[in-house]
N, C-alpha and C positions, 0 to 999 in steps of 0.2 A: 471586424465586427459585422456581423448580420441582425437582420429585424426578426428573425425566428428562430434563433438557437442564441445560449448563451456562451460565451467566450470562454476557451479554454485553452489548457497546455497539456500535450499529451508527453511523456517521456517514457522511454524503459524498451524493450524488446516488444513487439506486435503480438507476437505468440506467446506471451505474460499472463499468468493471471492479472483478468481488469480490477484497478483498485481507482474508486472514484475519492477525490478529497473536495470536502467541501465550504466554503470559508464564512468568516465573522462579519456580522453587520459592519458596513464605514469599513471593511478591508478588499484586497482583489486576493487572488489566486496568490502572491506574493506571497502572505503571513504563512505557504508551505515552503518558503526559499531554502530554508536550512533543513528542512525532511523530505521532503518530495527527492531531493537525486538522490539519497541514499534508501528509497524505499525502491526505486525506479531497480535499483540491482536484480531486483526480483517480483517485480510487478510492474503490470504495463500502468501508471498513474497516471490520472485524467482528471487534473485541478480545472477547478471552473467559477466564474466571476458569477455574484449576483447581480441581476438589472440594474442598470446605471451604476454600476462599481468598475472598474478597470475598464474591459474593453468589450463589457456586456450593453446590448441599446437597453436604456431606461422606459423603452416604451414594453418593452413584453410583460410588464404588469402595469397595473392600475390602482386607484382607489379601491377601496378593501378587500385586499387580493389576503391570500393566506397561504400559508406553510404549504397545499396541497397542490395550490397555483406551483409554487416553488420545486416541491416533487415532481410534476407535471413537467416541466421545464428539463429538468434534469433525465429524467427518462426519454424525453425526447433528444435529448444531445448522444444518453446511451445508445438511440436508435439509427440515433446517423452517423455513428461510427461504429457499429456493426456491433455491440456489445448487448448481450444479455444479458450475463446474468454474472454480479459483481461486486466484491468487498467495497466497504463506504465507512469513511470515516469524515464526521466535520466537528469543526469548531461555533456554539453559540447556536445561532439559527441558521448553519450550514451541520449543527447535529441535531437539530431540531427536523430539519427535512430528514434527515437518517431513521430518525424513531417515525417519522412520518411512512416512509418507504418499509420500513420493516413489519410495520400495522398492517399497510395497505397495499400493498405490491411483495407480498414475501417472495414472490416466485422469482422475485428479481437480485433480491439481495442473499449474497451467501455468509457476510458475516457485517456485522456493525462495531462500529467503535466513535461514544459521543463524548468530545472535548469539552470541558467548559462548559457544559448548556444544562438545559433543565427539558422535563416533560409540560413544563408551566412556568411563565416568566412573572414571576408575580402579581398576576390580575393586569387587567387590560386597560385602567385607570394611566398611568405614567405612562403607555407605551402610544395612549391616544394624544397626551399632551404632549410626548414628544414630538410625534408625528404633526401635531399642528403649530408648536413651535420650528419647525422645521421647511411647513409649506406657508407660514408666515414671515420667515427671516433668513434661510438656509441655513446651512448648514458652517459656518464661518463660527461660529461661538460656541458651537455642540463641541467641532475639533479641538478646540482651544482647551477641553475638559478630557480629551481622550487618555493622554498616559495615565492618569488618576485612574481611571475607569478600567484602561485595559492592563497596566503593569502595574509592578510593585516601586515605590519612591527611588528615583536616581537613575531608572530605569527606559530607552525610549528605541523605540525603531520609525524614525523619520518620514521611509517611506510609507509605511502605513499609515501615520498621520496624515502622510500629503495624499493618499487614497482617501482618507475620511475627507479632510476638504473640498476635493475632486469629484468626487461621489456626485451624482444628478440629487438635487431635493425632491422633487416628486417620487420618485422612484425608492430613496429610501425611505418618505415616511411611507409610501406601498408596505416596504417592508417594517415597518415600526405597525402598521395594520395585522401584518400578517402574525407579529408576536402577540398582539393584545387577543388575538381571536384566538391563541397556540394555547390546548390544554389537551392531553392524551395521557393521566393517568389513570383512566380508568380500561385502556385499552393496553398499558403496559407487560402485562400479563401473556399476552396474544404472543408476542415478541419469540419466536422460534430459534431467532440465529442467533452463531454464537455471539454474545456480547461483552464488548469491554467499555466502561464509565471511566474518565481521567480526571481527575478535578486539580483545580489549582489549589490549593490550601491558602494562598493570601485572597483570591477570586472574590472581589466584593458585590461582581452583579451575580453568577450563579456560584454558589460558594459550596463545597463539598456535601452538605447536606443534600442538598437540590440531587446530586450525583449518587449519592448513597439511597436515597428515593428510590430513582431509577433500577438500581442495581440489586433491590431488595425484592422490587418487584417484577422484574425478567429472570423468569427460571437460568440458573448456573449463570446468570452475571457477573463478571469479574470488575471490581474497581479496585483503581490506584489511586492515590493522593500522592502529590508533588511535591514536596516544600520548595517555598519559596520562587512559584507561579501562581502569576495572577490571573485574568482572564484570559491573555490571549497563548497559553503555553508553549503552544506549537517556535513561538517565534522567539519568547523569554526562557525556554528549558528546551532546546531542540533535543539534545539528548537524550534526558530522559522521555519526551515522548515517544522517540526512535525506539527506546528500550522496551516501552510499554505494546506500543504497534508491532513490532517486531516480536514479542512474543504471543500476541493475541493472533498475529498472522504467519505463524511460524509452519501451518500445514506444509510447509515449501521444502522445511530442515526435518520434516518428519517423513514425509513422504520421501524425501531425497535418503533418507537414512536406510529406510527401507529399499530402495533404486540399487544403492551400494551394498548393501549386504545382499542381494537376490544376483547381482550381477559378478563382485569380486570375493565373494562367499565370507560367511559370518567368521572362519579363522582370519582371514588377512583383514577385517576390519576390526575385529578386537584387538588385532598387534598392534593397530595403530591408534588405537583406542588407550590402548596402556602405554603408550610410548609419547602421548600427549602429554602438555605441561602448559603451565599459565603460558609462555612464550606460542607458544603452536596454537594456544586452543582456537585462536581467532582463525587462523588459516583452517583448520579443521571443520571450524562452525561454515564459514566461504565455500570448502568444498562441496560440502553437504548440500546448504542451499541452491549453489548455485549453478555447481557440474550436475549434482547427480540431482537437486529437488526443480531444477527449470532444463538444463540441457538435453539428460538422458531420461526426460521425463514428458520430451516435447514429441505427442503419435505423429510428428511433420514422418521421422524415420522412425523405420525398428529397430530392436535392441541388434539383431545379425546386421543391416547396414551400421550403425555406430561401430560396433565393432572392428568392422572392415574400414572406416576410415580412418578409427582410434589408432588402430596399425602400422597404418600407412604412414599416421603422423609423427608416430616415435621411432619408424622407421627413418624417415626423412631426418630428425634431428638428433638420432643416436643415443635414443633412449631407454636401453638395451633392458636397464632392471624394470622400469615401468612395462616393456613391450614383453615383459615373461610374464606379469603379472595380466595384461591382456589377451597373451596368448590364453591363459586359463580361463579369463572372462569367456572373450570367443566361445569356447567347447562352452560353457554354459549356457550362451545365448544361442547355441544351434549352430554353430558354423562345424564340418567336418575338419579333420586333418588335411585334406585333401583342398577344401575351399581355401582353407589359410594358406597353405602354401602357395594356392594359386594368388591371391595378394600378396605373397612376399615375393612372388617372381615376378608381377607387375613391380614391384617396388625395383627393382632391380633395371626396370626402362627408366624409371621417373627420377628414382633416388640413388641410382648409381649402385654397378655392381657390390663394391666394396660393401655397402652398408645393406645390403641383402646380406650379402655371405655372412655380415656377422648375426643379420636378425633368422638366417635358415637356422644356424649353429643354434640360435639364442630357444629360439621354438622347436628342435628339436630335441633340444634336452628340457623341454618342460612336456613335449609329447608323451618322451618316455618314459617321465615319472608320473606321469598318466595312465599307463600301458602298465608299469610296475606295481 
């Protein structure tokens, strides 16, 4: 915990696209426990507590702090861990700050995606009396109302509960301030990036209409509705939000598609294109995203160094059919006959004569159907 950045959890590879997550009033960073490591596959994710929630200090806001305090916050944490500019998805008044950031800071955000929330939480009436019911009594009897509030009947996730009682009371009615003052439809329209609305369909505080608002009025908005999520989805439907985010963020399996076809050429990717089947498709989707749309996608190397190490690696473990298909990359990505053989003679100190001699043999009968 520190007194000037709010608490977070980073996951995923550093050289990732940054994807900020941002969470529900009365929860921490937690309510992403079951989507945060499967988004981390292919983005650097950087969940973050609100003030006085998990292991954020309750003092970085105050009395009638608002939604822009909260952006504020957030962009400062993007700044101290070197991030500009970055997909954002939250839940509630952690999607609340999202629509906020995408109004006010476009420069910042490349794509939105708001859970469960509204551009207005129904008039600032209930959100003042919560708030003063809360710096009157804590927050001990509000908990005791939560699964109602956040899930569908029969339904509970403990820990979050035990964050809503947890939670600092001044700090969240800050934040119960900051929703009664939240109202930006008249600025929805501005909204450039691409957007995706999720709503819970059981959701009795922002309920699918609130989303379809949204969605109706940000040019090419995309919304899902969930059956059988309430408000806090991410935690009651992980799944299906995985599915939703995953495809609203899917620039990774497009771009990677393109990566593969410019590098192992559009005939050897429609062979395996048509040789796919429900059984494969999954591994097929993985390669996509995550060899060819984060690996050979990262400017750390060029596509001639990948190459050269691609080589060396299915030389090392004898992987004769894949290292034919390579050798052809290579010639694509600019390496000579000449350079490649110069790495299959280095392979030959490191990986042992044997498995040169079979990888010269292997690349030069793909030379010479090159030559032919």
């Amino acid at each position: 915990m520190t007194d000037t950045l709010l608490n977070h959890r980073a996951e995923g590879p550093a050289s990732a696209p940054p994807l900020l997550l941002g969470p529900s009033l009365g929860t921490s960073y937690a309510l992403w426990d079951k989507v945060a490591p499967e988004l981390s596959l292919t983005h650097r994710v950087i969940r973050w507590d609100l003030p006085g929630h998990g292991g954020s200090a309750a003092g970085l806001i105050g009395p009638g702090a608002s939604v822009g305090d909260l952006a504020d916050l957030v962009l400062a944490l993007a700044d101290s861990l070197g991030v500009e500019r970055f997909a954002y998805a939250g839940v509630s008044l952690g999607g609340a700050v999202g629509l906020h950031l995408a109004v006010h800071h476009p420069q910042r955000v490349s794509s939105l995606a708001v859970i469960c929330s509204s551009a207005h939480f129904n008039g600032s009436k209930p959100w003042q009396e919560r708030a003063a019911l809360v710096r009157g009594e804590g927050l001990a009897s509000l908990a005791e109302s939560a699964d109602a509030r956040w899930f569908t009947p029969g339904f509970t996730v403990p820990e979050l509960v035990q964050d809503h009682r947890d939670a600092d009371p001044d700090a969240y009615a800050a934040c119960c301030d900051a929703l009664a003052a939240f109202d930006l439809r008249e600025r929805l329209s501005e909204i450039a990036v691409p957007a995706l609305l999720v709503a819970g369909r059981e959701d009795p505080a922002t309920p699918p209409a609130h989303l379809r608002e949204i969605a109706d009025a940000v040019p090419g908005a995309a919304l899902v509705e969930i059956p059988g999520a309430s408000h806090l989805a991410p935690a009651q439907c992980p799944e299906a939000v995985l599915t939703a985010l995953r495809a609203h963020l899917g620039g990774g399996a497009r771009r990677g598609m393109e990566v593969r076809r410019e590098v192992l050429g559009d005939a050897h990717v429609d062979r395996a294109q048509a040789r796919q089947t429900p059984f494969t498709a999954r591994f097929q989707d993985f390669i996509s995203r995550y060899a060819w749309g984060e690996i050979w996608t990262d400017p750390t190397l060029s596509r001639r160094e990948r190459s050269m190490i691609t080589l060396t690696a299915l030389v090392a473990h004898g992987h004769y059919d894949e290292l034919a298909m390579h050798v052809r990359a290579a010639r694509r990505n600019g390496l000579t006959p000449e350079e490649i053989g110069a790495v299959l003679l280095q392979t030959a100190v490191y990986c042992g004569v044997p498995a040169a001699n079979s990888a010269f043999a292997t690349a030069q009968r793909v030379l010479a159907e090159e030559e032919g």
